[in-house]
FIBA-309554 format. One record per atom (N, C-alpha, C): x negated, y, z negated; atom name; residue in three letters. Coordinates in nm, 4 decimals, padded with zeros to 6 digits. Each point is the difference from the previous one (the first is absolute). Layout:
! residues N
u  v  w  drenti  nukol
X  Y  Z  CA  ALA
...
***
This chain:
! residues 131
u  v  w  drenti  nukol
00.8867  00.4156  -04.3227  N  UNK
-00.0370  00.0465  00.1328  CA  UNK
00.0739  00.1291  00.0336  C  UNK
00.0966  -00.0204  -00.0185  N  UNK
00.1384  00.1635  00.0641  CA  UNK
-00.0575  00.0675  -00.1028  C  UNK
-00.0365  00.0435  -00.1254  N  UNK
-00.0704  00.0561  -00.1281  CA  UNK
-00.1323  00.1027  00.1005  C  UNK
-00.0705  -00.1140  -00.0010  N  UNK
-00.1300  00.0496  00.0713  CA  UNK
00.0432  00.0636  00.1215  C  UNK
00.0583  -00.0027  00.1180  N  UNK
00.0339  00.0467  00.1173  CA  UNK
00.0783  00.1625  -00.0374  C  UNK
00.0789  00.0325  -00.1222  N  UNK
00.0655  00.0974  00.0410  CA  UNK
-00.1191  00.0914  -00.1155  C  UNK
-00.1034  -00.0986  -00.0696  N  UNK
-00.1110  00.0883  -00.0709  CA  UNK
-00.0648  00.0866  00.0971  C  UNK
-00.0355  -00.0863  00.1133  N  UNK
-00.0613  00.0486  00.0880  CA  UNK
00.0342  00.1023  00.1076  C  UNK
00.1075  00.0014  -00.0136  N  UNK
00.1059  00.0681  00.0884  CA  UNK
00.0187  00.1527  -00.1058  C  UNK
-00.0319  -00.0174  -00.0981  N  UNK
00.0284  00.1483  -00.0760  CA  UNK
-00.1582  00.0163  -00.0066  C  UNK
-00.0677  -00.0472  -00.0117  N  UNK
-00.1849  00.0841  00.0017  CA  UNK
00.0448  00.0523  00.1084  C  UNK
00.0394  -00.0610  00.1691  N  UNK
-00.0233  00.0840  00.1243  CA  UNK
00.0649  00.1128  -00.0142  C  UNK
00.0979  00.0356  -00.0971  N  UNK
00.0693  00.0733  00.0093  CA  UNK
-00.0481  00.1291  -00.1033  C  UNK
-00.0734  -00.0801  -00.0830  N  UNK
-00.1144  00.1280  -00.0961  CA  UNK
-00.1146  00.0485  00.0823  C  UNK
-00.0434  -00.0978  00.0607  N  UNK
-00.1196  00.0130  00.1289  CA  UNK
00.0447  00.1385  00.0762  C  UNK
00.0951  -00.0239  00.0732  N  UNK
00.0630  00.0502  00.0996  CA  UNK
00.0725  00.1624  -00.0035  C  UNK
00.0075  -00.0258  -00.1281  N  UNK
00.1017  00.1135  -00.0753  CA  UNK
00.1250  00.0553  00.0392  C  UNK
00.0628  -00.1288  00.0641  N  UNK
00.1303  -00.0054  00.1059  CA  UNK
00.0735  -00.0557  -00.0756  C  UNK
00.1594  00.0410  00.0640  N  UNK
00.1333  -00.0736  -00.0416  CA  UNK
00.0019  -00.1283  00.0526  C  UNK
00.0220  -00.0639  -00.0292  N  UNK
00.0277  -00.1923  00.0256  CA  UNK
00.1533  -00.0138  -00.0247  C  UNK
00.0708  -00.0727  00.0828  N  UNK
00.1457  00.0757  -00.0109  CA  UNK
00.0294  -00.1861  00.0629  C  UNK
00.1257  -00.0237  -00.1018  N  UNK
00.0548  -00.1825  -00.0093  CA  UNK
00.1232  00.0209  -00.0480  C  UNK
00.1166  00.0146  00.1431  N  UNK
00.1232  00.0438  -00.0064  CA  UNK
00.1044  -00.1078  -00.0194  C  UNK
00.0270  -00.0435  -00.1564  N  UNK
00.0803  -00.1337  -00.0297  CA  UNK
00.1329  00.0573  00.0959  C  UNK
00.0071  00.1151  -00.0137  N  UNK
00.1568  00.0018  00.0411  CA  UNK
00.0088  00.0304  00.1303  C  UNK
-00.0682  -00.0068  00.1145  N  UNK
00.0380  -00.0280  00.1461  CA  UNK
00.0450  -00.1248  00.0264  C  UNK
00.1149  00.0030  00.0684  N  UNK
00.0668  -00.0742  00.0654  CA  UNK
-00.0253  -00.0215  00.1253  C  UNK
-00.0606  -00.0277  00.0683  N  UNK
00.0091  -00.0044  00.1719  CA  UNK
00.1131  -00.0602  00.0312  C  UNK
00.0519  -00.0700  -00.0517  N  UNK
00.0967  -00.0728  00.0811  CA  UNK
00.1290  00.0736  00.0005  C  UNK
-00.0041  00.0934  -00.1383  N  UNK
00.1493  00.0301  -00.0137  CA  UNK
00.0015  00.1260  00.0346  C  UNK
-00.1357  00.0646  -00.0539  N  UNK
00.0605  00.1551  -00.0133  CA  UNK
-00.1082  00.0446  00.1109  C  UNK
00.0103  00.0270  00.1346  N  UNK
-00.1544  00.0131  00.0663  CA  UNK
00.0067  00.1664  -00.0013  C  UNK
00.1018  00.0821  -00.0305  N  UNK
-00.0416  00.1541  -00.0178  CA  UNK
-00.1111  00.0190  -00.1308  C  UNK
00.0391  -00.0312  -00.1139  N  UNK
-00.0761  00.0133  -00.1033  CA  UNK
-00.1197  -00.0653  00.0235  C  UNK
-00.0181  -00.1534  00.0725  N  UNK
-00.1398  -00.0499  -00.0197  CA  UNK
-00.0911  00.0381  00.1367  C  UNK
00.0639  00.0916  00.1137  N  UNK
-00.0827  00.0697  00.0967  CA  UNK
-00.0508  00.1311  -00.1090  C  UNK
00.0833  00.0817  -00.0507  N  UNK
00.0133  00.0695  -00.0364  CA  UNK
-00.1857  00.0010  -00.0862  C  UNK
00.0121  -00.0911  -00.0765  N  UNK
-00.0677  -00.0593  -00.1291  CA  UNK
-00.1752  -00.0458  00.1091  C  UNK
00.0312  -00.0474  00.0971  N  UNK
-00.1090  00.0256  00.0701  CA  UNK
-00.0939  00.0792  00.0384  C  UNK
00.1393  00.1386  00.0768  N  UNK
-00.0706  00.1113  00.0550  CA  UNK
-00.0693  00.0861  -00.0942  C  UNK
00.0436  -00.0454  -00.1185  N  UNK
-00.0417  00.0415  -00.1860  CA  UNK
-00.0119  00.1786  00.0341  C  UNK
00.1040  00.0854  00.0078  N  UNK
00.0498  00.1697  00.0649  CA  UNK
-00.0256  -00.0107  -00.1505  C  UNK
00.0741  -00.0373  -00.0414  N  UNK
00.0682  00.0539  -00.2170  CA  UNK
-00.0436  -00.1125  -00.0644  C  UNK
-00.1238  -00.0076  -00.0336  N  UNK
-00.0848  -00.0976  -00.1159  CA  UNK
00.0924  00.0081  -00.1457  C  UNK
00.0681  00.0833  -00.0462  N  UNK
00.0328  00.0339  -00.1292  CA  UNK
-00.1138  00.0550  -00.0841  C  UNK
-00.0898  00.0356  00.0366  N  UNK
-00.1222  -00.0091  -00.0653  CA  UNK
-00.0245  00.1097  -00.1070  C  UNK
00.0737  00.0970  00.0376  N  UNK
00.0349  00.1317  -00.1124  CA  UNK
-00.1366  00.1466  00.0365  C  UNK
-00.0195  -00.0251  00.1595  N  UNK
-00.1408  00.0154  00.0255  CA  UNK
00.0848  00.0998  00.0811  C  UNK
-00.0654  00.1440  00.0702  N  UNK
00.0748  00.1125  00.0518  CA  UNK
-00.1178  -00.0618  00.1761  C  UNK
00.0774  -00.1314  00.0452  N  UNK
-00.1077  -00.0391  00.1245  CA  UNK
00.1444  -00.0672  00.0868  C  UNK
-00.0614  -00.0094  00.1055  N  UNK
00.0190  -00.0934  00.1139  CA  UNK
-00.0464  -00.0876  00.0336  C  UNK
00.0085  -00.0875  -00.0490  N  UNK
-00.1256  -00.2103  00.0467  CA  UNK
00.0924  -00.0564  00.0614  C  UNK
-00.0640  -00.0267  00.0890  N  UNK
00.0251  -00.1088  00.0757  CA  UNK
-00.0951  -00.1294  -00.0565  C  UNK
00.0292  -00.1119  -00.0078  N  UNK
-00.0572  -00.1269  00.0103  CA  UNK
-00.1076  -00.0005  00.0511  C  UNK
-00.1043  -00.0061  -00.0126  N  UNK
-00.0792  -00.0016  00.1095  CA  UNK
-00.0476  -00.1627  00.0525  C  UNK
00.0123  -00.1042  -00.0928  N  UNK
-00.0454  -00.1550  00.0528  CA  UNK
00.1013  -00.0735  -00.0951  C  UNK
00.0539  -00.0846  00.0629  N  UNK
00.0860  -00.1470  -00.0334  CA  UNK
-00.1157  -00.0943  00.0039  C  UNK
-00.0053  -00.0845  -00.0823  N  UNK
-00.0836  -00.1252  -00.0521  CA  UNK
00.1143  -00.1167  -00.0314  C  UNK
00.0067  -00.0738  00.0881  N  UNK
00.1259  -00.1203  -00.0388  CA  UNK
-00.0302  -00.1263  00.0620  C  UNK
00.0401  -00.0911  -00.0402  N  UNK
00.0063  -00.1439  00.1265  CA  UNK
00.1135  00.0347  00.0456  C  UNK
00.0197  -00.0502  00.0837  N  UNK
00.1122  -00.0062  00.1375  CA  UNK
00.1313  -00.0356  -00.0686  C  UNK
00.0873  00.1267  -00.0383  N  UNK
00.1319  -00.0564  -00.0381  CA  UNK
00.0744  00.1808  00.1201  C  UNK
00.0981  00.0336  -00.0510  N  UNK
00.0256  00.1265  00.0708  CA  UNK
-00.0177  00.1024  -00.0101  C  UNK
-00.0340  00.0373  -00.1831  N  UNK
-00.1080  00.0918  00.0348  CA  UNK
-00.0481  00.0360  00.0891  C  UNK
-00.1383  -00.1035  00.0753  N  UNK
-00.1024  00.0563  00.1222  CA  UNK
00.0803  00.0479  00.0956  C  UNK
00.1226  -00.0977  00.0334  N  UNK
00.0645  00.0248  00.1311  CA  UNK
00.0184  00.1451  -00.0194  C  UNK
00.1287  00.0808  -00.0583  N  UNK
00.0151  00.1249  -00.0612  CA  UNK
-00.1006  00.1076  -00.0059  C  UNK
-00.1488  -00.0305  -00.0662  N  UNK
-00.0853  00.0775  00.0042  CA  UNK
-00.0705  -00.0146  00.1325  C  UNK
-00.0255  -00.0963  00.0827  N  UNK
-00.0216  00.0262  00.1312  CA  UNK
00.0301  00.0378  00.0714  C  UNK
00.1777  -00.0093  00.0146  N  UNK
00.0626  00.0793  00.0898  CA  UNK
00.0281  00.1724  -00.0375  C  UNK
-00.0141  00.0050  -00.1585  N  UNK
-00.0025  00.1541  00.0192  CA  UNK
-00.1052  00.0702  00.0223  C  UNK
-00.0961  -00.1060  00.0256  N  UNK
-00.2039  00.0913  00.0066  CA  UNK
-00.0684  -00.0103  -00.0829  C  UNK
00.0088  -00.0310  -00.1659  N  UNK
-00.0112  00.0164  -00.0540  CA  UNK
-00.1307  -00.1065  -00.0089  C  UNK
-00.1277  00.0267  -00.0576  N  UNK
-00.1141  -00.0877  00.0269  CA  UNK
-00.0087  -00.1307  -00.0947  C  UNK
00.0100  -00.0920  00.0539  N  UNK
00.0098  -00.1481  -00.0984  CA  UNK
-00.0831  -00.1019  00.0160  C  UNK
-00.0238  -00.0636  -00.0946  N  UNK
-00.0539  -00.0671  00.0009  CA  UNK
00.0496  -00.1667  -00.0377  C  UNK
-00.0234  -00.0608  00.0893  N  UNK
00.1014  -00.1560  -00.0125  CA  UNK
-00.0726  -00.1124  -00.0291  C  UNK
00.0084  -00.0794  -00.1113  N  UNK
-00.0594  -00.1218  -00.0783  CA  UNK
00.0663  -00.1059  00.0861  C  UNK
-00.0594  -00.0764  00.0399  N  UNK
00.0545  -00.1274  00.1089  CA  UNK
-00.0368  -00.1453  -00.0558  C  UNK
00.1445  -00.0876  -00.0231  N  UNK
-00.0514  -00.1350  -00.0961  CA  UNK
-00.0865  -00.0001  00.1421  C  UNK
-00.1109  -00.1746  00.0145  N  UNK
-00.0608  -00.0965  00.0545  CA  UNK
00.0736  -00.0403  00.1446  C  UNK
00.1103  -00.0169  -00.0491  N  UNK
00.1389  -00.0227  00.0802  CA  UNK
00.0948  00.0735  00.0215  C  UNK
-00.0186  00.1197  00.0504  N  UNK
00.0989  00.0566  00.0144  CA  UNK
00.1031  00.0081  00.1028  C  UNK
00.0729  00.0926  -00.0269  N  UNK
00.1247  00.0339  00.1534  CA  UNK
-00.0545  00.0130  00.0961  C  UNK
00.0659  -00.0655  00.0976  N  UNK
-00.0705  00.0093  00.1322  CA  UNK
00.0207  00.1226  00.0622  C  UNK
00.0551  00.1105  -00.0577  N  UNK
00.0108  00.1442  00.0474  CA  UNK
-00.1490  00.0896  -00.0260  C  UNK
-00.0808  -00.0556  -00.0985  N  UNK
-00.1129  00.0724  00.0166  CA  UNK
-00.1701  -00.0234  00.0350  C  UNK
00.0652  -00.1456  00.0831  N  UNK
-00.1139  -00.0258  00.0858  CA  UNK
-00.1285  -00.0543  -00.0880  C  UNK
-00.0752  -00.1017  00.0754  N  UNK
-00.1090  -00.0072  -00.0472  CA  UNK
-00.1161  00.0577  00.0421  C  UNK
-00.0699  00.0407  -00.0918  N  UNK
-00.1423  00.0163  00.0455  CA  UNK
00.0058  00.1878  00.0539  C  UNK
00.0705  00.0637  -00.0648  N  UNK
00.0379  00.1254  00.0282  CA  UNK
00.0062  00.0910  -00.1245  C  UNK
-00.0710  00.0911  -00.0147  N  UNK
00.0114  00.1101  -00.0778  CA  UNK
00.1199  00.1013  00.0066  C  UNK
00.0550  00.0149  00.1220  N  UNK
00.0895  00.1134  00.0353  CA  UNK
00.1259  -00.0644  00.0325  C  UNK
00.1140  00.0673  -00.0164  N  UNK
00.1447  -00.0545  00.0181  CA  UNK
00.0622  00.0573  00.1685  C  UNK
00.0217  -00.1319  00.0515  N  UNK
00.0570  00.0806  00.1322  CA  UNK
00.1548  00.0543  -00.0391  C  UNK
00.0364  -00.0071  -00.0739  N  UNK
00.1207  00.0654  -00.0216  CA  UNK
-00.0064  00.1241  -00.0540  C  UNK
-00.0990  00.0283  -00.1052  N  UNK
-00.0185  00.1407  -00.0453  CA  UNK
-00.1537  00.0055  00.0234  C  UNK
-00.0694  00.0344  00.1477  N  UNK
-00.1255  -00.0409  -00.0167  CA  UNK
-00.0469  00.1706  -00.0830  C  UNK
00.0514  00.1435  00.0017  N  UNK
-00.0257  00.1088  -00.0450  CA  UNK
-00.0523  -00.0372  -00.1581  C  UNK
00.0626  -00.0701  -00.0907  N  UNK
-00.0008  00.0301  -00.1377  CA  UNK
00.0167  -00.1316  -00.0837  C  UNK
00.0187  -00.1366  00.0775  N  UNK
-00.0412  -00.0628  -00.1025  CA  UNK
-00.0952  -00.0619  00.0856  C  UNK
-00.0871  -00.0465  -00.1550  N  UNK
-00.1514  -00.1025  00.0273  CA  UNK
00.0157  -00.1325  -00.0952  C  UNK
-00.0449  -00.1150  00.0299  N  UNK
00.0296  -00.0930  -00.0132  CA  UNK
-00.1215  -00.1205  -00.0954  C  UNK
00.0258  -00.0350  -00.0784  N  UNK
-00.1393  -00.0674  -00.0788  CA  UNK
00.0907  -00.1642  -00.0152  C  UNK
-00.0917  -00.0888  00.0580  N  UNK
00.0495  -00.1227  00.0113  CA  UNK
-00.0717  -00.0817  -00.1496  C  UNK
00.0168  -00.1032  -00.0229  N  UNK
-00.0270  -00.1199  -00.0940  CA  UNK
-00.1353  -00.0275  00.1195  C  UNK
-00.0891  -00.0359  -00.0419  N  UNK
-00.0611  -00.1146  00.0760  CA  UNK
00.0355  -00.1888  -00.0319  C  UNK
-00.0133  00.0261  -00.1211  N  UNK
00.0741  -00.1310  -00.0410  CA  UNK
00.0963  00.0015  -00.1212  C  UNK
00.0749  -00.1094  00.0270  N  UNK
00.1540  -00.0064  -00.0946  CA  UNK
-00.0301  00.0229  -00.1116  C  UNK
00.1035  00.0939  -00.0752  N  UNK
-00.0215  00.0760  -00.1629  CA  UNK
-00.1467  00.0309  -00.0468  C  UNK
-00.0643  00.0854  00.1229  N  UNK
-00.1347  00.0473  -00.0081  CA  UNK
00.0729  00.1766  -00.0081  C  UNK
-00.0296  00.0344  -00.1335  N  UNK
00.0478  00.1666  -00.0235  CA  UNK
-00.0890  00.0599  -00.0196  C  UNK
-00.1289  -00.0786  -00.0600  N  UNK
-00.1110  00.0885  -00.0384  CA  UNK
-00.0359  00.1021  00.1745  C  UNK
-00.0161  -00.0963  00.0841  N  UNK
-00.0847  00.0527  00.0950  CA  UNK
00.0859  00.0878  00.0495  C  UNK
00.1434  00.0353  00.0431  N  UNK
00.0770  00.0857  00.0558  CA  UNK
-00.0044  00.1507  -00.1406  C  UNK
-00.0290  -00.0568  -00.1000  N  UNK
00.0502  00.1848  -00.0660  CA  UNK
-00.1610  00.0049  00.0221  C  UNK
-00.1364  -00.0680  -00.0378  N  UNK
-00.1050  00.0448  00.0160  CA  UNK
-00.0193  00.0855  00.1256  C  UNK
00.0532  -00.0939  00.1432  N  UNK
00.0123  00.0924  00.1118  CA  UNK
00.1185  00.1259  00.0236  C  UNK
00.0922  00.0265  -00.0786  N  UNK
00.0981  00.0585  00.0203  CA  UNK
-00.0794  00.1643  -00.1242  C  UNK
-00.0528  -00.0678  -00.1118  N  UNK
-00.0705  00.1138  -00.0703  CA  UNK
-00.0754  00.0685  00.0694  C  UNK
-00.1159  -00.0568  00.0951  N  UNK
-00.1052  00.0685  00.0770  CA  UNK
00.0763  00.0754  00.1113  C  UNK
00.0511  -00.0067  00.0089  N  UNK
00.0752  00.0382  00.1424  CA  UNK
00.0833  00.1283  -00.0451  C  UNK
00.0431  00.0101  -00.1283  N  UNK
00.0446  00.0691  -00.0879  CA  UNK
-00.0675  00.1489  -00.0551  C  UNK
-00.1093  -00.0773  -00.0547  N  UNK
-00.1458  00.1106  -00.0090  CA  UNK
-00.0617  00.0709  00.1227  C  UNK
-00.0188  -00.0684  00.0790  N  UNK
-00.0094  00.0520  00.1683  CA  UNK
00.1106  00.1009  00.0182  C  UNK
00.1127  -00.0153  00.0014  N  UNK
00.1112  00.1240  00.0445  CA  UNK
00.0026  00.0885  -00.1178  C  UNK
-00.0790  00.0003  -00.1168  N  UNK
00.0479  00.0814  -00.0885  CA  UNK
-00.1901  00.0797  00.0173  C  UNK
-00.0649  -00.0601  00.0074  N  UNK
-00.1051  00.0427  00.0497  CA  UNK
-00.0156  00.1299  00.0769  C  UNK
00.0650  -00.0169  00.1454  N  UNK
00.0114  00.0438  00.1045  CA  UNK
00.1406  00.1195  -00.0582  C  UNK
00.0899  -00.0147  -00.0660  N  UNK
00.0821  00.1092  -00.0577  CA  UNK
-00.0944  00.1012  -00.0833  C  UNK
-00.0738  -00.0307  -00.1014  N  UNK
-00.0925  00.0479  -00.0558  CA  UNK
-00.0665  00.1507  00.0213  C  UNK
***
C-alpha cells in the first residue's frame, strides 16, 4: 500500500513538473527557526538562480499545517473521520487560519480514497486557474 501511494505521489510530480519536497529533518518541536524557515521554503537548495516560495502544504493535521497557516502559506489539511475538535465539523475552512488553510474531511473511518480523490480535483482546479 505505502509502495503504491508514494508511486502515485511521484507521477503527480512528473504530471505536474513540480518539486515535491518531504523534510525528514524538521523538527517542530525542537528547532522551530529551521522548520519555519523550511516552510517559508526562501532557499530550496535547489542549485536554481530563483526565489520559491512554497506555494501549497498537503498534510494531515500534525504542525506542519499549524506553521504553514499561520505564515499564509496555502494548505491543504487531510482530516482522520474523528478528528480534533479544533477543526470543526462539517467545514471546509479553518477559523483559525480561515486566509490559507482548506480542509478535506474522511467521510468515513480509514476512507483515503475519497479525501485524495477530492483533494486531487481541487488540486487540478487551482492549477487550472494558475494556468
Amino acid at each position: 500500500m505505502q509502495e503504491a501511494l508514494y508511486s502515485n505521489i511521484w507521477n503527480v510530480k512528473i504530471i505536474l513538473t513540480s518539486y515535491l519536497y518531504d523534510w525528514n529533518d524538521a523538527a517542530p518541536l525542537t528547532d522551530l527557526d529551521n522548520f519555519s524557515a523550511q516552510i517559508k521554503a526562501l532557499d530550496l537548495d535547489l542549485d536554481l538562480d530563483l526565489d520559491l516560495d512554497l506555494d501549497l502544504v498537503i498534510s494531515i493535521d500534525n504542525a506542519t499545517v499549524h506553521f504553514s497557516g499561520a505564515l499564509s502559506t496555502d494548505t491543504f489539511v487531510l482530516l482522520l473521520y474523528n478528528h480534533e475538535w479544533r477543526w470543526e465539523n462539517n467545514r471546509t475552512d479553518s477559523v483559525w487560519y480561515p486566509h490559507s488553510i482548506k480542509l478535506f474531511h474522511q467521510k468515513a473511518e480509514a476512507d483515503w480514497k475519497n479525501i485524495i480523490n477530492e483533494v486531487s480535483d481541487t488540486l487540478a482546479k487551482k492549477l487550472s486557474i494558475i494556468s
